[in-house]
C-alpha positions in Angstrom: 23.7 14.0 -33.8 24.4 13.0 -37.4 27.0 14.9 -39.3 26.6 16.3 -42.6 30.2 15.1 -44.0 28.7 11.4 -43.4 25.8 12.4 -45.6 28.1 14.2 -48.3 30.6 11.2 -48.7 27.8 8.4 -48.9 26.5 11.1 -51.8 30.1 10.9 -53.4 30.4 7.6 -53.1 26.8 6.2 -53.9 26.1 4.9 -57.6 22.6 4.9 -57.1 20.8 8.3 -58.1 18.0 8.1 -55.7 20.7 7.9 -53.1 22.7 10.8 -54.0 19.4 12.7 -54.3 18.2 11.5 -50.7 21.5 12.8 -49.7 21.4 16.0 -51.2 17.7 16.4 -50.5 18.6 15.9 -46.8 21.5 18.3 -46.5 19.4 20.7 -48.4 16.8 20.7 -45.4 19.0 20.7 -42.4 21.0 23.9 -42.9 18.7 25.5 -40.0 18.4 28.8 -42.3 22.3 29.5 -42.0 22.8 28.3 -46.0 25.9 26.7 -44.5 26.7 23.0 -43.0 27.4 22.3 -39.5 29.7 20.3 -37.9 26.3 18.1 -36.7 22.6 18.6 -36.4 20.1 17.1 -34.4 18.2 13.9 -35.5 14.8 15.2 -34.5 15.9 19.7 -34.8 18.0 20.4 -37.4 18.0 24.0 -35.3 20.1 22.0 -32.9 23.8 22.0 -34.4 27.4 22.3 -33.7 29.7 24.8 -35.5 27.9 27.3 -36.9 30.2 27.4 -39.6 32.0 24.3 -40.6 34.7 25.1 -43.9 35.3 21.2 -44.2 31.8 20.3 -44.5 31.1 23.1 -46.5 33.6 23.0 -49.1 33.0 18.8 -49.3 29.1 20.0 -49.5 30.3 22.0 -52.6 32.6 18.8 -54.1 29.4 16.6 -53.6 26.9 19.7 -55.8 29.8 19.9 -58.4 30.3 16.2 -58.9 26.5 15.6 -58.7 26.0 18.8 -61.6 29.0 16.9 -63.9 27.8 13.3 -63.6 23.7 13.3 -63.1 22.4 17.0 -63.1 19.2 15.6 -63.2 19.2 14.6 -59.6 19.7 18.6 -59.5 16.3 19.2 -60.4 
């Protein structure tokens, strides 16, 4: 199971755009149609996750959009 905070803090901490992109990109596609992070997903079935809703991850999720929209919006795109 890989958990979405992981992902968010290597975005937040990355200096390297593709990176931060990859990240996003990533967390983008693993929501399993709930618009909201989990506490884990599945490697292989992002349809297989804990938490259903996860506030941590989700407000970390919104640091890692704002930060990413203040300092390189064109990874955004």
């Amino acid at each position: 199971m890989i958990w979405p905070l992981g992902l968010i803090v290597q975005g937040l901490t990355s200096t390297d755009d593709q990176e931060v992109r990859q990240c996003l990109l990533t967390l983008q596609k693993t929501h399993a149609g709930t618009g909201f992070m989990h506490e884990a997903f599945h490697k292989d079935d992002p349809d297989k996750f804990t938490r259903k809703w996860f506030a941590w991850a989700n407000t970390i999720f919104g640091e890692l959009v704002l930060k990413s929209y203040k300092e390189r919006p064109h990874v955004l795109s």
